[in-house]
C-alpha positions as CSV (number, residue, x, y, z in Angstrom):
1,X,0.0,0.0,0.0
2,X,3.0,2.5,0.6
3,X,4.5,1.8,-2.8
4,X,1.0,2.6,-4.4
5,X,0.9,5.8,-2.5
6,X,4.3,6.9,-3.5
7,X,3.0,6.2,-7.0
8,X,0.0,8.0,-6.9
9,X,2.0,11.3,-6.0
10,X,3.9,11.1,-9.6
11,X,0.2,11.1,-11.0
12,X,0.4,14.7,-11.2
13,X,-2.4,17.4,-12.9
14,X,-1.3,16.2,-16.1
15,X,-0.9,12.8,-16.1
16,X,-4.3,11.9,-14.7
17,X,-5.5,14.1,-17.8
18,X,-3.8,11.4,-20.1
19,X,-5.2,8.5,-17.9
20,X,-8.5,10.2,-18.7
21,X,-7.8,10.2,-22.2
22,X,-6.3,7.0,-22.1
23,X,-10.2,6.1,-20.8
24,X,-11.4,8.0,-24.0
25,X,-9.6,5.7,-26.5
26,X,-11.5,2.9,-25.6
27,X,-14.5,4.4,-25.9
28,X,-16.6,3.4,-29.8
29,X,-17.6,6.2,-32.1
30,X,-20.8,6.5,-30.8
31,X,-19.6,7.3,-27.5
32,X,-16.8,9.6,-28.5
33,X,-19.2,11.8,-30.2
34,X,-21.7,12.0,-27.0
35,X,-18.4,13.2,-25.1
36,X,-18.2,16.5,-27.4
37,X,-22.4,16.9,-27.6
38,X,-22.1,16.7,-23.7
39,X,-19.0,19.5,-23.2
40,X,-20.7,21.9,-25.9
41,X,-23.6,21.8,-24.0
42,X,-21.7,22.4,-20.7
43,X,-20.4,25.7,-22.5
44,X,-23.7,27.0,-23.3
45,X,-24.9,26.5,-20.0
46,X,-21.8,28.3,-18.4
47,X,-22.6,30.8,-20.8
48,X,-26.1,31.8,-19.9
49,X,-25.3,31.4,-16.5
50,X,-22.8,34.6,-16.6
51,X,-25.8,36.5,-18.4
52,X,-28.3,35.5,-16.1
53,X,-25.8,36.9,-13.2
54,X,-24.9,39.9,-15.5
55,X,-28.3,40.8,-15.7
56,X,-28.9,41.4,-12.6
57,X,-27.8,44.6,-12.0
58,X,-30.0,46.2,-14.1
59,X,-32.9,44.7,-12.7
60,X,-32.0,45.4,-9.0
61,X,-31.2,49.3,-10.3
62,X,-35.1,49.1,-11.4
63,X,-36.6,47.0,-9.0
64,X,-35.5,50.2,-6.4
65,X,-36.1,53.0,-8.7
66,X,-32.8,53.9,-8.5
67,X,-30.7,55.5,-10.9
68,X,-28.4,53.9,-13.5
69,X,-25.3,54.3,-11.6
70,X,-21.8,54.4,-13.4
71,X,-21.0,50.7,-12.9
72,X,-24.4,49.9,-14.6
73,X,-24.6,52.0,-17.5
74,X,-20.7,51.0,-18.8
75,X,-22.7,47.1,-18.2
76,X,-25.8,48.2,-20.2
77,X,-23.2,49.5,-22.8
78,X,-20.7,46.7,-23.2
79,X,-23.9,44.1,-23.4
80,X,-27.0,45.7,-25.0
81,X,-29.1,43.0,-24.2
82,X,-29.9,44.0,-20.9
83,X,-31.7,47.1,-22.3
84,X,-34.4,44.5,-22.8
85,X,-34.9,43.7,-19.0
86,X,-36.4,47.7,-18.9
87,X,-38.3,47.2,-21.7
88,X,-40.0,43.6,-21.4
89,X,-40.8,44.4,-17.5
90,X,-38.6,41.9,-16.3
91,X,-40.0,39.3,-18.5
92,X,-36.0,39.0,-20.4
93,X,-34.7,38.2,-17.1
94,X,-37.2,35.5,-16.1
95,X,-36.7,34.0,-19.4
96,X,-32.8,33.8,-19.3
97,X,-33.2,31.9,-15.5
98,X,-35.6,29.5,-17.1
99,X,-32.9,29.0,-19.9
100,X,-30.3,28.7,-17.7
101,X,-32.3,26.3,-15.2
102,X,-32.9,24.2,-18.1
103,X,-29.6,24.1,-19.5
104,X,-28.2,23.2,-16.1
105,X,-30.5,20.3,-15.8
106,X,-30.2,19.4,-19.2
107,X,-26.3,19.4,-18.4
108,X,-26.8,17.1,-15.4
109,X,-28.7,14.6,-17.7
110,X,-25.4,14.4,-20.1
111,X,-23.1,13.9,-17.1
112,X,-25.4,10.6,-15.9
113,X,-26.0,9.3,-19.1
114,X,-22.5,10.0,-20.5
115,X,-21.0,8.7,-17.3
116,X,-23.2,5.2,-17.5
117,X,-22.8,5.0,-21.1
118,X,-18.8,5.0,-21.2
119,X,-19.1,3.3,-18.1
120,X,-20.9,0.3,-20.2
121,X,-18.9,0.7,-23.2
122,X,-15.3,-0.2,-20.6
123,X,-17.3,-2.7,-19.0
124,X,-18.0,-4.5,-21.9
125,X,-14.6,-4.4,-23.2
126,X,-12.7,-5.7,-19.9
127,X,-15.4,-8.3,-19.8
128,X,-14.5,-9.5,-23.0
129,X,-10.5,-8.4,-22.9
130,X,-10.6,-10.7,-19.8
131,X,-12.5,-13.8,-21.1
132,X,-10.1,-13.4,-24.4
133,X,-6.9,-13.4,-22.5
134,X,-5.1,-16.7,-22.6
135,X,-6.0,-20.0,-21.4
136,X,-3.1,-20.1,-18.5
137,X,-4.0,-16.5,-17.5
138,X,-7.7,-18.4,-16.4
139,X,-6.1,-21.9,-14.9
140,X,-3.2,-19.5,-13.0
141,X,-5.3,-16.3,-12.2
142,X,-7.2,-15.6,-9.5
143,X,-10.8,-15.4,-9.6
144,X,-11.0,-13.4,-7.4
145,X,-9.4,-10.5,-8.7
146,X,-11.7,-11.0,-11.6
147,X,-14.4,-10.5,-10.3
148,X,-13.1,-7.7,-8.3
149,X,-11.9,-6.2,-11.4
150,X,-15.6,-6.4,-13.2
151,X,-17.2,-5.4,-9.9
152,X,-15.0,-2.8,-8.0
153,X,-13.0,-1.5,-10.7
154,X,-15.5,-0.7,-12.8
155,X,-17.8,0.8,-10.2
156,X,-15.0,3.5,-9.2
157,X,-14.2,4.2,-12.8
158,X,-17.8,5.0,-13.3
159,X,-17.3,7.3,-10.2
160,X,-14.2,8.6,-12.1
161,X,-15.8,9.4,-15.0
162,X,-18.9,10.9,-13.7
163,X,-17.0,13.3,-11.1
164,X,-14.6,14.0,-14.4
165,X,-17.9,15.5,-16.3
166,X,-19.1,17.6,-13.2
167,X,-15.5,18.8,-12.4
168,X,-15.3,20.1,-16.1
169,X,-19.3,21.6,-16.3
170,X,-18.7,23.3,-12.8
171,X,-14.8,24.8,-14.2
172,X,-16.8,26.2,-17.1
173,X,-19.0,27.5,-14.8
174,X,-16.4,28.9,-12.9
175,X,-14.2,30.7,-15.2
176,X,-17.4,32.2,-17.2
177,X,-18.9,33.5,-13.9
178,X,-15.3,35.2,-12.4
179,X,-14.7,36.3,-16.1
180,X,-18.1,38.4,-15.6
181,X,-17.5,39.6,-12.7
182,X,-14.1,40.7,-13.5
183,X,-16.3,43.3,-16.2
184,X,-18.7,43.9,-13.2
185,X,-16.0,45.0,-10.4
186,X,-12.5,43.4,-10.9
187,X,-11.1,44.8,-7.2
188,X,-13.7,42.6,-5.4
189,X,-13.6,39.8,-8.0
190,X,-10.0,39.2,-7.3
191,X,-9.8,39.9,-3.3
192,X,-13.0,36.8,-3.5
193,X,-11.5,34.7,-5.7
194,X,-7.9,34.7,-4.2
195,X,-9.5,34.2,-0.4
196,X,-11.4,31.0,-1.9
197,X,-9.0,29.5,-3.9
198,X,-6.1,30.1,-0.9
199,X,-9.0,27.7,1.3
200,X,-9.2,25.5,-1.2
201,X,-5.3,25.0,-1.8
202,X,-4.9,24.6,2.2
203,X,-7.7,21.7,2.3
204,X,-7.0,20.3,-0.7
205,X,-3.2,20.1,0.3
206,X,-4.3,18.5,3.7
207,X,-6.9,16.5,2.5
208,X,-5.1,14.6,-0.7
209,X,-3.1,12.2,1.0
210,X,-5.8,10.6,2.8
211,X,-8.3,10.5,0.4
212,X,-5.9,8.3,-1.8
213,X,-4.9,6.7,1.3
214,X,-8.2,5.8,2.6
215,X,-9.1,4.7,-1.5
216,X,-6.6,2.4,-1.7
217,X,-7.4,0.9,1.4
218,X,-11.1,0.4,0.1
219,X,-9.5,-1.4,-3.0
220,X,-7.7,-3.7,-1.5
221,X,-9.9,-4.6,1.0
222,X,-13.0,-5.1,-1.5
223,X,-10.3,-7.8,-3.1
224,X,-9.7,-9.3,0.3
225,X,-13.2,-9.8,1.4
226,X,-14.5,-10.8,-1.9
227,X,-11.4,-13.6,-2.1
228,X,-13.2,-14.5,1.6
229,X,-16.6,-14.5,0.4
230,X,-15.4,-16.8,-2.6
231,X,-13.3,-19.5,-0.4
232,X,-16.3,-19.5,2.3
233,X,-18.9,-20.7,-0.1
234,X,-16.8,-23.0,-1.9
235,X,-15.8,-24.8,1.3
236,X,-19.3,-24.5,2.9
237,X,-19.2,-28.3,3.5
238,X,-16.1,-28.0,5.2
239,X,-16.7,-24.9,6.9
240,X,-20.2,-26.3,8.4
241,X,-18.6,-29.6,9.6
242,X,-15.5,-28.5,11.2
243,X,-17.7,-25.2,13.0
244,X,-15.0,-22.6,11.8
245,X,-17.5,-20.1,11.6
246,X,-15.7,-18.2,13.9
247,X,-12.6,-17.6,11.6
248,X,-14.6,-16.6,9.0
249,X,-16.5,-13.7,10.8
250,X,-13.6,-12.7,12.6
251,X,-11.8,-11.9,8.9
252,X,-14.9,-10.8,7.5
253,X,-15.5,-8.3,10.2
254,X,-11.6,-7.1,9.9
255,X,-11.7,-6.8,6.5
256,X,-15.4,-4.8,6.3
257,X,-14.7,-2.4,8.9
258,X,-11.6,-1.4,6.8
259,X,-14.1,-0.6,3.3
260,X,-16.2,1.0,6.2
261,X,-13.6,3.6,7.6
262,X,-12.5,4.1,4.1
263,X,-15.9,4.9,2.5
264,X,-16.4,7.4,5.5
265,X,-12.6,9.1,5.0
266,X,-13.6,9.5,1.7
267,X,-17.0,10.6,1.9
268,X,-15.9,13.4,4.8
269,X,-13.2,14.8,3.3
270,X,-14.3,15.2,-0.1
271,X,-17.6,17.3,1.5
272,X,-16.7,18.9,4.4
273,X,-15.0,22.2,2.2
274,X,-18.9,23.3,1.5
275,X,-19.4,23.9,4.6
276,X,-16.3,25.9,5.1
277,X,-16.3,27.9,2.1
278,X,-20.0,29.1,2.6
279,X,-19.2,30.3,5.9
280,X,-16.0,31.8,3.8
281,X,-18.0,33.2,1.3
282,X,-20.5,34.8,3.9
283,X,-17.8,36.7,5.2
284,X,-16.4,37.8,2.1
285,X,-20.0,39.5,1.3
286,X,-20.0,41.2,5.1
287,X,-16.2,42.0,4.2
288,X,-17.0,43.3,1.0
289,X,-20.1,45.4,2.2
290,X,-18.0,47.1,5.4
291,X,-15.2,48.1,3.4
292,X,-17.2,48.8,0.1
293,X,-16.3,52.8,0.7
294,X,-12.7,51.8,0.0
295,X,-13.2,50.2,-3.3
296,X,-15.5,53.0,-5.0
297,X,-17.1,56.1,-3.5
298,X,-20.2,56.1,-5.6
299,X,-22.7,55.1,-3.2
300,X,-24.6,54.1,-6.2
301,X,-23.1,51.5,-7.3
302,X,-23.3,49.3,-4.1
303,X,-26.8,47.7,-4.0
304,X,-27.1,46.4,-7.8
305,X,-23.1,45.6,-7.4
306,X,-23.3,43.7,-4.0
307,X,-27.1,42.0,-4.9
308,X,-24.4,40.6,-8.1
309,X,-21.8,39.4,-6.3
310,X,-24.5,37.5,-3.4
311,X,-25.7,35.7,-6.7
312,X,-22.4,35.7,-8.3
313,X,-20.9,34.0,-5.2
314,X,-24.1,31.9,-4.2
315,X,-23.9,30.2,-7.7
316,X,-19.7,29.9,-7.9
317,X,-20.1,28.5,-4.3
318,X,-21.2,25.0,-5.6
319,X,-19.0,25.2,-8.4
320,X,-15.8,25.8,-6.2
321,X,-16.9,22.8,-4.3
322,X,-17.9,20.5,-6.9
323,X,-14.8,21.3,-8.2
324,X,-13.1,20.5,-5.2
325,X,-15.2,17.0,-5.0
326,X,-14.2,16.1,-8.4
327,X,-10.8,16.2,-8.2
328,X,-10.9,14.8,-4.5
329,X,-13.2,11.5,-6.3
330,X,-10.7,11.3,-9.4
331,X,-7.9,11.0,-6.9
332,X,-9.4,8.4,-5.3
333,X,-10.4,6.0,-8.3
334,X,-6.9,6.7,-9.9
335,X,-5.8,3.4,-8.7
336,X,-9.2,0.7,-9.8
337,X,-9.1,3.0,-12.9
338,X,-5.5,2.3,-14.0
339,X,-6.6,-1.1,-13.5
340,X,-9.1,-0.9,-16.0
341,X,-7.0,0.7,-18.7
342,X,-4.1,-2.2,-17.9
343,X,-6.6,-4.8,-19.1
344,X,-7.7,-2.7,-21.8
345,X,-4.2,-2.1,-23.2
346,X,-3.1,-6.2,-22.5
347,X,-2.5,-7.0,-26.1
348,X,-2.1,-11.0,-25.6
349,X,-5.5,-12.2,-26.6
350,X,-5.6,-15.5,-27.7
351,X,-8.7,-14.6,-30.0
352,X,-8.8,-12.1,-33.1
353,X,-12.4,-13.0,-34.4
354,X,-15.1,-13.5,-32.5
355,X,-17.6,-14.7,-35.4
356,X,-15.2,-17.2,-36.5
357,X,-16.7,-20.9,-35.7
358,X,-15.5,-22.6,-39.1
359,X,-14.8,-26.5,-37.7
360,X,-11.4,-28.0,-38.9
361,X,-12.3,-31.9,-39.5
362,X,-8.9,-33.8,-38.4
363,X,-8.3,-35.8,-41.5
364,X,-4.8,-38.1,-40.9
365,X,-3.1,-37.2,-37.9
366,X,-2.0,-35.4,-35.0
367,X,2.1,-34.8,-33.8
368,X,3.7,-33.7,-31.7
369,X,7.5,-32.5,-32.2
370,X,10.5,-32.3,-30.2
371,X,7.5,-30.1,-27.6
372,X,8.7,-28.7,-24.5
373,X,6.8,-26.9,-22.4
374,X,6.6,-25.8,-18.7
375,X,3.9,-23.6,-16.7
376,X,4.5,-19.8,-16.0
377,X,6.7,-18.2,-13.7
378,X,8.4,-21.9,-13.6
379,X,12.0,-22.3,-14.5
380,X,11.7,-26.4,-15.0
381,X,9.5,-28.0,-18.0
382,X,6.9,-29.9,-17.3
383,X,7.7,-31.9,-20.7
384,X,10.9,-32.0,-22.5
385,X,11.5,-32.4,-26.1
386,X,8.4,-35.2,-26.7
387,X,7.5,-37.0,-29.7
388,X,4.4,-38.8,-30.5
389,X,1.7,-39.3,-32.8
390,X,-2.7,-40.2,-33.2
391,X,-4.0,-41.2,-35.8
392,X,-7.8,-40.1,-37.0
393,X,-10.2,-42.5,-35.2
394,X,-7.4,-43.5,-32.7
395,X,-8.8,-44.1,-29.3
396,X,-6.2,-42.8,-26.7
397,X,-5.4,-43.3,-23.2
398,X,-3.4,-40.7,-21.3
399,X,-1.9,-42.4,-18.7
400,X,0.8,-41.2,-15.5
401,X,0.9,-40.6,-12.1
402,X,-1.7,-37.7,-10.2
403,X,-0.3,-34.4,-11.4
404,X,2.1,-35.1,-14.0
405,X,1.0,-33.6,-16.5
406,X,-2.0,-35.2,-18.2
407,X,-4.7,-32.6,-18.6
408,X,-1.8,-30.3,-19.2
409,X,-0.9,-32.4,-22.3
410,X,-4.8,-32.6,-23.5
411,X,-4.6,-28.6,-22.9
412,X,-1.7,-28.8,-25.5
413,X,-3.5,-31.0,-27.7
414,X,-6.4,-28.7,-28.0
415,X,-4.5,-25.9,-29.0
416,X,-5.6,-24.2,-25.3
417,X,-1.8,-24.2,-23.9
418,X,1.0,-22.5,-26.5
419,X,4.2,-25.0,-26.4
420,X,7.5,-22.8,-25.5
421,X,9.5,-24.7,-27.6
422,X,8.9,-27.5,-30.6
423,X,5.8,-27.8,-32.8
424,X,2.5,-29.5,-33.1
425,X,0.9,-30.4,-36.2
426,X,-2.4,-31.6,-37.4
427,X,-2.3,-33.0,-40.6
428,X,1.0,-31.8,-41.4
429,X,-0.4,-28.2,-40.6
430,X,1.8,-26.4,-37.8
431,X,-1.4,-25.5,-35.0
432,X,1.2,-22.6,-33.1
433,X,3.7,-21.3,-35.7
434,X,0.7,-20.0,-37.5
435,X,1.0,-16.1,-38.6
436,X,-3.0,-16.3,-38.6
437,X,-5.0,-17.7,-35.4
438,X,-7.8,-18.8,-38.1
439,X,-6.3,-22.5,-38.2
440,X,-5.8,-22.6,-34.0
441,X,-9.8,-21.3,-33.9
442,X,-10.7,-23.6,-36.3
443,X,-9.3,-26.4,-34.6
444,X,-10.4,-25.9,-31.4
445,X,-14.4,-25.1,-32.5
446,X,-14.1,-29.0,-33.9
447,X,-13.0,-30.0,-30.3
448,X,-15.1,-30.7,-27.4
449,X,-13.9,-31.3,-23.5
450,X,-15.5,-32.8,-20.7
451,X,-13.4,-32.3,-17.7
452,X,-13.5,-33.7,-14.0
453,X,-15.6,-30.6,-12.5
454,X,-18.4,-29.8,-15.6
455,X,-20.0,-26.6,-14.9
456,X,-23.6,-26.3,-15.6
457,X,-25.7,-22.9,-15.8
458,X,-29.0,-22.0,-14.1
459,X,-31.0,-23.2,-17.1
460,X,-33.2,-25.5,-18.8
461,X,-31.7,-28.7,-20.2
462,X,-31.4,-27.5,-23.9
463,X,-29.4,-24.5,-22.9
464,X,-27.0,-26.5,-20.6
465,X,-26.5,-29.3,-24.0
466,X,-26.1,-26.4,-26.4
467,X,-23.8,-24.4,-24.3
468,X,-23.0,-21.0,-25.5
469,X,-25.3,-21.2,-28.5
470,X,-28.4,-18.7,-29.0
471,X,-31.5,-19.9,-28.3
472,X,-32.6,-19.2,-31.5
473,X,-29.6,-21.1,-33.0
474,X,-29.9,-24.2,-31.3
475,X,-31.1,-28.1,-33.1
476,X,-33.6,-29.7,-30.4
477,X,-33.2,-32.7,-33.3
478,X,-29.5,-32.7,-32.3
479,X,-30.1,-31.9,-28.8
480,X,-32.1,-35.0,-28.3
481,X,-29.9,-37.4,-30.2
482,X,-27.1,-36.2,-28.1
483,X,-28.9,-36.8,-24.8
484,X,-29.7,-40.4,-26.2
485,X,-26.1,-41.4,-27.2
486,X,-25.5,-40.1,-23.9
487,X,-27.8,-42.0,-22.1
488,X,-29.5,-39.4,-20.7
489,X,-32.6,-39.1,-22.2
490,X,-34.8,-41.0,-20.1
491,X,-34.0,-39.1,-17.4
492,X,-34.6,-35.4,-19.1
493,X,-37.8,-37.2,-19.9
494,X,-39.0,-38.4,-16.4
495,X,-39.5,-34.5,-15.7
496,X,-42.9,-33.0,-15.7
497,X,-41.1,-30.3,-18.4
498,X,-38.5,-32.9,-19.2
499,X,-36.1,-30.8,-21.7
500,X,-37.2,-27.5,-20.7
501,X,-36.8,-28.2,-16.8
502,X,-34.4,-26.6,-15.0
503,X,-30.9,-27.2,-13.9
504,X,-30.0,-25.5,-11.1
505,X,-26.7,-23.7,-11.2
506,X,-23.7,-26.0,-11.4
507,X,-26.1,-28.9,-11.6
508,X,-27.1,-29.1,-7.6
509,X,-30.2,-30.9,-8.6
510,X,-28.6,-33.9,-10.0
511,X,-26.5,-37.0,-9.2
512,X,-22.5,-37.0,-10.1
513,X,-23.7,-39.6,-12.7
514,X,-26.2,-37.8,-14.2
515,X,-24.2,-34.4,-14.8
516,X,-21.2,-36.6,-16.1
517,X,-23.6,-37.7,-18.8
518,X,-24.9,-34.6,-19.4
519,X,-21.4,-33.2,-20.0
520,X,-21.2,-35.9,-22.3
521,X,-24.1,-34.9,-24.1
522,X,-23.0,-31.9,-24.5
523,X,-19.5,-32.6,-26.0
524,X,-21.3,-34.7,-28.4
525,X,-23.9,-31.6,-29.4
526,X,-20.4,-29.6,-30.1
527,X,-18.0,-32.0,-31.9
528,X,-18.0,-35.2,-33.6
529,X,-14.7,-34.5,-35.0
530,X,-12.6,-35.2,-31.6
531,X,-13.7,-35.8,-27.5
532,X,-11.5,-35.6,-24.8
533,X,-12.6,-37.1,-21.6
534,X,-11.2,-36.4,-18.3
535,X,-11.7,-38.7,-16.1
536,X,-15.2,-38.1,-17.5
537,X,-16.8,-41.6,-16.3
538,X,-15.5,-41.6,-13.1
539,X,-19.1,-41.4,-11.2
540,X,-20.9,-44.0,-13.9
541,X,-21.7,-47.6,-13.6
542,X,-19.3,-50.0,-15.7
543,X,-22.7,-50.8,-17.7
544,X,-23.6,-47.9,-18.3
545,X,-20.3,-46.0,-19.5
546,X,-19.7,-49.1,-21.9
547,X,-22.9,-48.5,-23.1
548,X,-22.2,-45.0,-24.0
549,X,-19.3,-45.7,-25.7
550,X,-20.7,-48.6,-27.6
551,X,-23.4,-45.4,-28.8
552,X,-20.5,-43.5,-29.7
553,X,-18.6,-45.8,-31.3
554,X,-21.2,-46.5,-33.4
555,X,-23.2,-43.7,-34.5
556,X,-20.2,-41.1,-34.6
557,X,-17.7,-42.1,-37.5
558,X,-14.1,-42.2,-37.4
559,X,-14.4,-39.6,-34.2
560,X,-10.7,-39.7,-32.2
561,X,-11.4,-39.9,-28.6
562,X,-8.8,-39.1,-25.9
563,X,-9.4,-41.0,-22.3
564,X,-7.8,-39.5,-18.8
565,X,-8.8,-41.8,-16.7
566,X,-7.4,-44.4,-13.8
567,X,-10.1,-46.8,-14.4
568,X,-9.2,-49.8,-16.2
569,X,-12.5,-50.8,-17.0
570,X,-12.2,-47.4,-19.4
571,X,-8.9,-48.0,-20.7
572,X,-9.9,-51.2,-22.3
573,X,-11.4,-49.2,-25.5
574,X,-8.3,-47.6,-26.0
575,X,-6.0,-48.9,-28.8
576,X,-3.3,-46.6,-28.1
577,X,-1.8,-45.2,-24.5
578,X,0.5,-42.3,-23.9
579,X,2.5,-43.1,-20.9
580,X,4.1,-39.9,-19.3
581,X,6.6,-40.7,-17.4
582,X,9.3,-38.0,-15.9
583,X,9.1,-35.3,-18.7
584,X,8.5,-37.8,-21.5
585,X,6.1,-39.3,-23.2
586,X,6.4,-43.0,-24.1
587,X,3.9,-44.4,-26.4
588,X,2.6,-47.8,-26.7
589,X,0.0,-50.0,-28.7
590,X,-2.9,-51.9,-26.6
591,X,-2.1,-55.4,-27.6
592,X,-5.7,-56.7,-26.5
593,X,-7.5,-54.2,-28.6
């Protein structure tokens, strides 16, 4: 947390202007152009503002029958509009606070909407940036941060950006309104201005520490207890039966009151100026009126000037502190939005074109040359230099000791897991050393996987076969002749709704069995091309997993299946068996096949 701080304090003025440009490149067309609409219309509505206060000396020389003093008529003379507030009875100076009501609200509405919209748009984008990133990135990353990342992150960059849009509407504001009254009275414009901006400079000085402080704390925390909220419902079982609820709280409670404090550092400091500059700015006014005899001598010109400045100051009042609030907030989110631009800018996605789903049918072999290859951040390969080779249709066991390596080398096969060194080829066709990632897309749409732990969504039957397809898109034909080869159809069909029941969320409502056939069913929906099954008949009956694969065998053609599994019951359909055995691979024929 101390090195982030001593970071945060090179973020000067103008490098959090480039991080908020930075924010802006991301941003589509559509978006870009709402940013411009949005800050033209802050403009105009600083500009009518400044006539709406100008205009009020006029109206206060007529509302007391008084006459046009000196300060008034050089007013009346530089803008001639004003004439019209005498001449319409008042009705010109009604209109432009209606206009200038309006625009103000109107200029509010652009901040939200602006502010949710590019909000969305980044949202969208880090979803996706995130789910494209590499496979290792997914089986090495932390979920946690993840979700922090699509949750915190991109609430306090929607905080950023909104208090970005204010801070810029209310500096309009500002300069417009001291720019009049520097034509009004520029004596008392700059003894006001140089008293509130000196507060301003002493709280903000005091004040910027600890909001970042207190932000980053909230950050971090907001990881930490979502990490705990994470590990305590995954372990529930565990947590329940050993009664460590107490840990739990006692982390929980740590870790909250932390967000806690830091919300309410963050929420004090960044309002408490208002209150201080109003009672500021009241004494400016009683300054201003006491010693008015020392700025002009015309006794004239002190009612319309000082009924000006009251309105001048009432409206720059909000302004100053909005201001003040901005720049406190953009300080804060500095860190969860830098964050967000890091994802953004991560240029090693695995995927180039989302539309592509062109299936490569495997049509001789697949081989594997001289591959080494070893996990992240670890200095010794997990396989050195192996050599072997499946045939279409080949039936494959992956055989070796618990963590040695075998789903690693199916991640390999499937074009999930890059080799560091050595090729793979299917068909004669290198899969990695490909300048286009069409071929490695193609080959892994014709793939499907059914893996230890299948994951099923809160949906009906149909959905959970035809994973990640649109509703619209989806065979029930297919569906159902999946669910048959899979041996699950009776079961689909002994519910009241049978394939539009539901399944609750990670398949809670069903037996080990039952989701490992469903997972079957739904790698059969996908591919007929190439299956590989991890350990994905570990919870069925011998009768029933030989019947599956007899319905395989049978009614898919020349499919190439790849077994990881430690049952030999399973391992008698294989023809073929890799053997890893250190960091090799050692291949062998099933003589009883």
């Amino acid at each position: 947390m101390n090195k982030s701080a001593n970071n945060s304090k090179k973020l000067n003025f103008r490098k959090t202007f480039y991080l908020l440009f930075s924010l802006y490149k991301f941003l589509d067309i559509e978006t870009k152009k709402k940013v411009l609409i949005t800050f033209f219309f802050m403009i105009i509505s600083a500009l009518f503002e400044s006539i709406s206060i100008l205009a009020v000396m006029p109206l206060i020389s007529n509302l007391f029958g008084l006459p046009q003093s000196k300060v008034v008529l050089e007013q009346t003379q530089k803008f001639p509009f004003l004439n019209f507030i005498d001449q319409s009875n008042y009705i010109f100076f009604i209109f432009l606070i209606i206009i200038s009501g309006l625009l103000k609200t109107f200029d509010l509405f652009n901040c939200t909407q602006l502010s949710v919209q590019a909000t969305h748009n980044l949202s969208k984008k880090t979803y996706l940036t995130i789910l494209k990133r590499p496979y290792y990135f997914h089986v090495y990353g932390e979920i946690s941060e993840v979700i922090a990342t699509l949750t915190t992150y991109i609430r306090d960059t929607h905080e950023l950006i909104y208090s970005f849009l204010r801070f810029f509407s209310s500096i309009f504001i500002l300069i417009s309104l001291i720019i009049t009254l520097f034509l009004v009275d520029i004596k008392i414009t700059l003894f006001s201005f140089i008293i509130i901006s000196i507060v301003y400079f002493l709280v903000g000085s005091y004040t910027k520490i600890k909001l970042f402080q207190s932000s980053t704390l909230q950050v971090v925390s907001s990881n930490q207890q979502t990490k705990l909220v994470q590990e305590s419902l995954i372990s529930i079982r565990e947590l329940k039966i050993w009664n460590a609820y107490k840990l739990f709280i006692k982390n929980f409670t740590k870790i909250d009151w932390n967000i806690r404090t830091s919300q309410r550092t963050r929420m004090f400091y960044a309002s408490f100026p208002r209150y201080l500059i109003e009672t500021v700015g009241i004494l400016i006014i009683a300054v201003v009126c006491i010693f008015y005899k020392d700025f002009y001598s015309d006794a004239l010109n002190i009612i319309p000037v000082i009924g000006t400045f009251v309105l001048a100051i009432q409206r720059l009042l909000p302004s100053f502190n909005q201001i003040y609030q901005g720049w406190s907030y953009i300080s804060s989110f500095k860190y969860s939005t830098l964050r967000i631009i890091e994802i953004l800018s991560d240029k090693t996605s695995d995927v180039r074109d989302l539309n592509f789903k062109k299936k490569y049918k495997l049509k001789s072999f697949i081989e594997f040359k001289n591959l080494t290859f070893k996990y992240p951040k670890s200095e010794n390969p997990i396989f050195d230099k192996i050599n072997f080779k499946i045939n279409k249709g080949d039936i494959v066991a992956i055989r070796g000791k618990s963590g040695i390596g075998k789903s690693t080398l199916a991640d390999l096969i499937s074009g999930m897991l890059i080799p560091d060194n050595g090729e793979i080829f299917i068909d004669g066709k290198s899969l990695n050393n490909n300048k286009s990632n069409k071929f490695l897309l193609s080959w892994r749409c014709s793939l499907a996987y059914v893996s230890q732990n299948i994951y099923f969504m809160k949906g009906t039957f149909i959905e959970n076969i035809a994973f990640g397809i649109n509703h619209e898109d989806i065979s029930f034909e297919r569906v159902r002749y999946v669910s048959k080869l899979a041996m699950i159809d009776d079961f689909i069909n002994s519910n009241p709704e049978n394939y539009y029941a539901t399944v609750f969320e990670n398949g809670k409502n069903l037996s080990g069995g039952q989701r490992q056939r469903l997972g079957i069913a739904r790698a059969l929906y996908h591919s007929d091309n190439m299956l590989i099954f991890d350990e994905a008949t570990s919870a069925l009956d011998p009768l029933t997993e030989e019947k599956i694969f007899n319905n395989i065998f049978s009614s898919v053609r020349d499919i190439t299946l790849l077994l990881i599994s430690h049952n030999p019951n399973t391992l008698k359909y294989c023809n073929k068996f890799l053997e890893i055995k250190g960091k090799r691979i050692i291949q062998k024929l099933n003589s009883t096949s």
